[in-house]
C-alpha positions as semicolon CSV with decimal commas, in nm:
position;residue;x (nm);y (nm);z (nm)
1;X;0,000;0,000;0,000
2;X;0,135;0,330;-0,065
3;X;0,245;0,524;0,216
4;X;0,149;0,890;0,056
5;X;-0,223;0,961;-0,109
6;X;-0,208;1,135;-0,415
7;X;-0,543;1,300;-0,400
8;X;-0,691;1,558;-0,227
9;X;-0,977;1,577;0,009
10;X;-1,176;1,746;-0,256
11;X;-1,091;1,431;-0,503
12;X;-1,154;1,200;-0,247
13;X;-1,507;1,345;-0,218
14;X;-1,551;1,363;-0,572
15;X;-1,477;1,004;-0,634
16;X;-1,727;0,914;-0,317
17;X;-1,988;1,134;-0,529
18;X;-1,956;0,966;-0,845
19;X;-2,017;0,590;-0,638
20;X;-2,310;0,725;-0,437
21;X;-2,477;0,826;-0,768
22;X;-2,419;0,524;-0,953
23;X;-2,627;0,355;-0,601
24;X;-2,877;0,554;-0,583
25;X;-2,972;0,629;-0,948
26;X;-2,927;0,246;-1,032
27;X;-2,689;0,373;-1,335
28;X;-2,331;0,186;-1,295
29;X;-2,072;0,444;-1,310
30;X;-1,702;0,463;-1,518
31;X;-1,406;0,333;-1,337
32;X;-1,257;0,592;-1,097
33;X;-0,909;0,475;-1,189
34;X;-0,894;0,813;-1,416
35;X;-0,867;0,952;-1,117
36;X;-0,718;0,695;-0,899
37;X;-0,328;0,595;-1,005
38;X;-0,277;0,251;-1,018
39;X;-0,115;0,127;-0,674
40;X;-0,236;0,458;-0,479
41;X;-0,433;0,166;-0,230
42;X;-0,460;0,482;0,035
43;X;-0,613;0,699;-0,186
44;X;-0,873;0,379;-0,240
45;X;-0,921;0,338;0,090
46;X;-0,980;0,719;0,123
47;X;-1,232;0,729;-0,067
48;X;-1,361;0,389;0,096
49;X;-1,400;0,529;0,451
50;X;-1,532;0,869;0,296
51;X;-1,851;0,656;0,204
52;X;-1,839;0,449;0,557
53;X;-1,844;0,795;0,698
54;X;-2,162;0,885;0,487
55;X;-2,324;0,566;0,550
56;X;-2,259;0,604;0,934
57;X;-2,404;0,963;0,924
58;X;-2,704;0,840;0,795
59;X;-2,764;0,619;1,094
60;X;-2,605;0,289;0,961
61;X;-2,387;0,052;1,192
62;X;-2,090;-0,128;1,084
63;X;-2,096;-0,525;1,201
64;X;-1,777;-0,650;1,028
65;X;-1,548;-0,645;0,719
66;X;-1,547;-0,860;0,392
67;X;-1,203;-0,982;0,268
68;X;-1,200;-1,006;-0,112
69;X;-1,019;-1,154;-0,377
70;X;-0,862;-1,387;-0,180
71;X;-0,933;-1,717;-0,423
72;X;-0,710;-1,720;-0,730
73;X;-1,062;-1,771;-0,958
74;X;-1,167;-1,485;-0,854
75;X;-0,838;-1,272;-0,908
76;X;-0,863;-1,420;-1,234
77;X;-1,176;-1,372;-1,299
78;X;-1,143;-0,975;-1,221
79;X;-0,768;-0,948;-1,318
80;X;-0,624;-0,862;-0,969
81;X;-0,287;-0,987;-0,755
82;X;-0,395;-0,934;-0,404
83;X;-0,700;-0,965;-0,141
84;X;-0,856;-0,614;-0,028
85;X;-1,110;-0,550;0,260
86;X;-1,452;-0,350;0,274
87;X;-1,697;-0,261;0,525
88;X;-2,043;-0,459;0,643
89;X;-2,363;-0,260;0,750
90;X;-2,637;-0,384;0,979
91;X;-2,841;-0,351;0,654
92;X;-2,661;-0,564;0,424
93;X;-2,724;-0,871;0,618
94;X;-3,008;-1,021;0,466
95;X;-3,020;-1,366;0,665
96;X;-3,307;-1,313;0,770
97;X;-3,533;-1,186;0,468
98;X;-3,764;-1,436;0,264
99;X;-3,568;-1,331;-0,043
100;X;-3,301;-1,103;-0,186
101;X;-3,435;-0,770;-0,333
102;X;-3,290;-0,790;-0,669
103;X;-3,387;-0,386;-0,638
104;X;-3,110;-0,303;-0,415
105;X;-2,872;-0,425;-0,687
106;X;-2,685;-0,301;-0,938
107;X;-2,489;-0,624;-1,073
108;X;-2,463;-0,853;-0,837
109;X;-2,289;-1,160;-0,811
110;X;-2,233;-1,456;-0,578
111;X;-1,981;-1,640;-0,400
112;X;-1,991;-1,863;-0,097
113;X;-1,696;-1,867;0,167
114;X;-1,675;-1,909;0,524
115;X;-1,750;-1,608;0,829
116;X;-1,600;-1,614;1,112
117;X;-1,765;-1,415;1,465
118;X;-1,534;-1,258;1,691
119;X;-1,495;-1,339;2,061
120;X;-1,219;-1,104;2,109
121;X;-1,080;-0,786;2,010
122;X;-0,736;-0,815;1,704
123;X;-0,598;-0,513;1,808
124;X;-0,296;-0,630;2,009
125;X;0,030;-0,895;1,951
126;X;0,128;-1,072;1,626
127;X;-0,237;-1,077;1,525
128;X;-0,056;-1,438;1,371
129;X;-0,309;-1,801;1,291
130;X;-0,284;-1,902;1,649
131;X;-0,399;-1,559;1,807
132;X;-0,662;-1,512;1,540
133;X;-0,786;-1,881;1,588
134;X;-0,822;-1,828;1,973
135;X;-1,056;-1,515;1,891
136;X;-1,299;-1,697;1,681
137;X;-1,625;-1,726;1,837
138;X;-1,781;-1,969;1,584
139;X;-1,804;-1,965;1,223
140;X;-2,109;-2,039;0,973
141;X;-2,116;-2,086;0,590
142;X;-2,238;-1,758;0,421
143;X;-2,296;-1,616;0,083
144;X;-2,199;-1,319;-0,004
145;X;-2,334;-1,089;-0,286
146;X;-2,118;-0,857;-0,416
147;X;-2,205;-0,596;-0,658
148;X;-2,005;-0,363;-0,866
149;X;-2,081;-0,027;-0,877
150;X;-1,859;-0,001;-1,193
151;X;-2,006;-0,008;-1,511
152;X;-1,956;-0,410;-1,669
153;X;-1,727;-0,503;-1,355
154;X;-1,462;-0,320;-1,530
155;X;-1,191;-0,298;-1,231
156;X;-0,849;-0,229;-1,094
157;X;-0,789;-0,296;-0,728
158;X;-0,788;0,054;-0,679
159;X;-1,127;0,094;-0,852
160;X;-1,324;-0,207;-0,619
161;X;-1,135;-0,067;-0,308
162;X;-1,237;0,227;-0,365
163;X;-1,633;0,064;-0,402
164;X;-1,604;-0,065;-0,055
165;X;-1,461;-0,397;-0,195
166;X;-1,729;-0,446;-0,498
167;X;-1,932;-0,518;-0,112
168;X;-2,282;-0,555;-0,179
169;X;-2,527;-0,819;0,060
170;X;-2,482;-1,083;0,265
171;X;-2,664;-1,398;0,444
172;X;-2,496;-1,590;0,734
173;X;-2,604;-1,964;0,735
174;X;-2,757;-2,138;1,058
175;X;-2,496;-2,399;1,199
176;X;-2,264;-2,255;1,401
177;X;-1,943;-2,447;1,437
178;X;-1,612;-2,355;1,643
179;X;-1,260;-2,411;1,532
180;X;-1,232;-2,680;1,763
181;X;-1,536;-2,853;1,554
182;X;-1,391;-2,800;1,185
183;X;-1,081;-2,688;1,035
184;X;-1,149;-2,413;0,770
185;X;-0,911;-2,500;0,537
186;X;-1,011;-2,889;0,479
187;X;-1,411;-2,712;0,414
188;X;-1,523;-2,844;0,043
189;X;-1,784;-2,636;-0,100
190;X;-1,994;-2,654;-0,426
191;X;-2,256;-2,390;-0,542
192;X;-2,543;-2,437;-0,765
193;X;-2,775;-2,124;-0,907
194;X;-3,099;-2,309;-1,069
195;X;-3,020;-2,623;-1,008
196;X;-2,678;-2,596;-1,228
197;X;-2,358;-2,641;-1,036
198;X;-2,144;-2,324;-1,116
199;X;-1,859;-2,365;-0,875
200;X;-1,634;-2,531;-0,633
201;X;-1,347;-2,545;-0,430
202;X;-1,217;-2,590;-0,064
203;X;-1,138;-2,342;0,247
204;X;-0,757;-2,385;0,121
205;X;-0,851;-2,145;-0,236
206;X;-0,883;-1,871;0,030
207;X;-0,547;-1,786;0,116
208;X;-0,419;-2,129;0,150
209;X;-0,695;-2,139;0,496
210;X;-0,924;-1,919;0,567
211;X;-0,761;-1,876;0,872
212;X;-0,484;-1,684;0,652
213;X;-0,690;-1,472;0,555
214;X;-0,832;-1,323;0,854
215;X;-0,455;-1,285;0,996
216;X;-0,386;-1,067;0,669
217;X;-0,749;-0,895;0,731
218;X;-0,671;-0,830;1,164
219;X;-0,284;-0,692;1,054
220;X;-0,423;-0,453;0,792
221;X;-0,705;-0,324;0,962
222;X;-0,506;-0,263;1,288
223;X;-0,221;-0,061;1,062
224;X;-0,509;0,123;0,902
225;X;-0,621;0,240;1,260
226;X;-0,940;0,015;1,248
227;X;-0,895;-0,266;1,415
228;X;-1,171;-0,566;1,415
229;X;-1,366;-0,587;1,719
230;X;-1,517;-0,861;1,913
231;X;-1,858;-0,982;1,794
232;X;-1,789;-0,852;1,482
233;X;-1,880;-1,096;1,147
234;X;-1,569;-1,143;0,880
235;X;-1,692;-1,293;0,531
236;X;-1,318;-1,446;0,454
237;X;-1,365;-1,535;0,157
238;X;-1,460;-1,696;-0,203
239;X;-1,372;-2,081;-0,178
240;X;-1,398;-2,029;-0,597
241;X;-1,528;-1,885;-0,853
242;X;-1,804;-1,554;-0,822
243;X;-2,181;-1,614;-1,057
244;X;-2,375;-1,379;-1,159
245;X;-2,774;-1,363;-1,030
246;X;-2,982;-1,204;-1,212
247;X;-3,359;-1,108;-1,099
248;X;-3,513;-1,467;-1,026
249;X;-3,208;-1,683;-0,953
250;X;-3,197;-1,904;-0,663
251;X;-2,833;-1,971;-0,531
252;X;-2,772;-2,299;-0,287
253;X;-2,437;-2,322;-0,135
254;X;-2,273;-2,633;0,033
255;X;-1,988;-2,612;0,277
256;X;-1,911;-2,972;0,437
257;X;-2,021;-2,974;0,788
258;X;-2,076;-2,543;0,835
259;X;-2,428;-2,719;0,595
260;X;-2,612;-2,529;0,364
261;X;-2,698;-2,149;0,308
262;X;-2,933;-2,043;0,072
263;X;-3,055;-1,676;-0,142
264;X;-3,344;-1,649;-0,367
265;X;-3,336;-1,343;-0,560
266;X;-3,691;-1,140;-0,691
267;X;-3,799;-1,130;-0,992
268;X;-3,764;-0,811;-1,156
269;X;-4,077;-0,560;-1,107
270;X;-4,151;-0,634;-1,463
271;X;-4,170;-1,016;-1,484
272;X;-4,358;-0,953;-1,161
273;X;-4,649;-0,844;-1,295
C-alpha cells in the first residue's frame, strides 16, 4: 500500500460522489481509476472510509469487514494480484429476509466462503493463525453478494477498493461451528444457481486457509487504525469462482459440515407483474 495519497480531500469526495450516484440512481458508473493511479491503495481506501463515513451519518452501523479476492478464480476472474477488505452494514445482512431484493442491486454476483464471529478484540500482539484462531467465536457458511458499482465489472484494485470492496449483501447460514469442531481450510464447498452447479473449491482457495486470511485482514485493519472488534462478522472469503444472479435466480451453497446457506433473488418488477 502506498504510504502517501495522491489525492486531495476534494478528489476524495468527488470520487465518493460519483459511487453514491451510480447507487442511488441504479446507473453503474465509469471506473474511478482516471482519477485513482494505479497502486495509490490509500487513496482507495480514502475514498472507501469517505462513504463508511456517509453511511454512518445516515444512521447505519458497521458489524464486520469482507475480505475479497482472496481465491485465485476470482483474481482471475477480475484481473487482480492481491485480497482487499470493505466494510459490512447492519443492513446488508439479509439472513433473515424471505428473499433477496434484486432492487437493491446493481450487478450482483455470488460467492460462498466461510465467516467467522469474533470473541475477542485483534488489536494487540502478532495478530498471527494461532492468536486469530483463539478469537474466533464460531463460524457459519455464508454467501456473499457482491455488486459492482462499476459499469460491466470493469476494475483495478484501486477501482473495487475504492467501491467498498465491490461489497454488496450478505446472508450468514444457521450452523454454528467452532474451530475446535472444523478446520477451515479442509471445508469443500460446491454452489449451484438453478439447479446448475457453477462452482467449487475448498477453504484452502482462500489464502491457503481461511484462517490466513483473517490474519492478513486483523494486521491490515489494525495498521489502518481500524482494528476488528469482538462480535464482529468477517466474510473471509470466495472458496472459488463468483456467478452472476440475475432477478429470479436461486443460489444454494454447500460447505461440508458449516451445511447449507441459501438466497433467492426477486424477480424483476416487470416479470412480476
Amino acid at each position: 500500500m502506498s504510504e502517501t495519497p495522491t489525492l486531495t480531500a476534494d478528489q476524495v469526495c468527488d470520487l465518493a460522489d460519483r459511487l453514491t450516484a451510480a447507487t442511488e440512481t441504479r446507473t453503474p458508473c465509469a471506473p474511478v481509476r482516471d482519477v485513482l493511479a494505479a497502486g495509490d491503495l490509500t487513496s482507495a481506501y480514502a475514498v472507501q472510509q469517505e462513504l463508511t463515513s456517509r453511511r454512518l451519518s445516515t444512521g447505519r452501523t458497521v458489524v464486520g469487514r469482507k475480505i475479497g479476492l482472496t481465491s485465485p478464480a476470482v483474481q482471475a476472474q477480475l484481473g487482480v494480484d492481491q485480497p482487499d477488505f470493505g466494510v459490512l452494514f447492519d443492513d446488508m445482512d439479509v439472513s433473515a429476509d424471505e428473499a433477496v431484493d434484486s432492487r437493491r442491486l446493481l450487478q450482483p454476483k455470488v460467492e460462498a466462503e466461510i465467516a467467522f464471529v469474533l470473541s475477542a478484540d485483534l488489536d494487540e500482539g502478532a495478530l498471527d493463525a494461532d492468536q486469530v484462531r483463539s478469537s474466533v467465536a464460531y463460524a457459519v457458511a455464508a454467501l456473499e453478494i457482491v455488486d459492482s458499482r462499476i459499469a460491466g465489472w470493469d476494475i483495478t484494485l484501486v477501482d473495487t477498493v475504492a467501491d467498498n470492496a465491490s461489497s454488496g449483501l450478505f446472508v450468514l447460514g444457521d450452523t454454528r461451528l467452532t474451530l475446535e469442531e472444523f478446520d477451515p481450510v479442509e471445508v469443500a464447498m460446491t454452489m449451484d444457481v438453478d439447479g446448475r452447479e457453477v462452482s467449487r473449491g475448498t477453504g484452502a482457495a482462500c489464502l491457503g486457509d481461511p484462517i490466513n486470511a483473517l490474519s492478513w485482514l486483523a494486521r491490515t485493519a489494525r495498521d489502518l487504525g481500524d482494528p476488528l472488534r469482538a462480535g464482529q462478522v468477517v466474510l473471509s472469503g470466495a472458496l472459488g469462482p463468483m456467478a452472476a444472479t440475475p432477478p429470479g435466480s436461486d443460489v444454494v451453497a454447500h460447505l461440508g459440515s458449516l451445511g447449507t446457506v441459501r438466497a433467492t433473488f426477486t424477480l424483476a418488477p416487470e416479470e412480476q407483474a
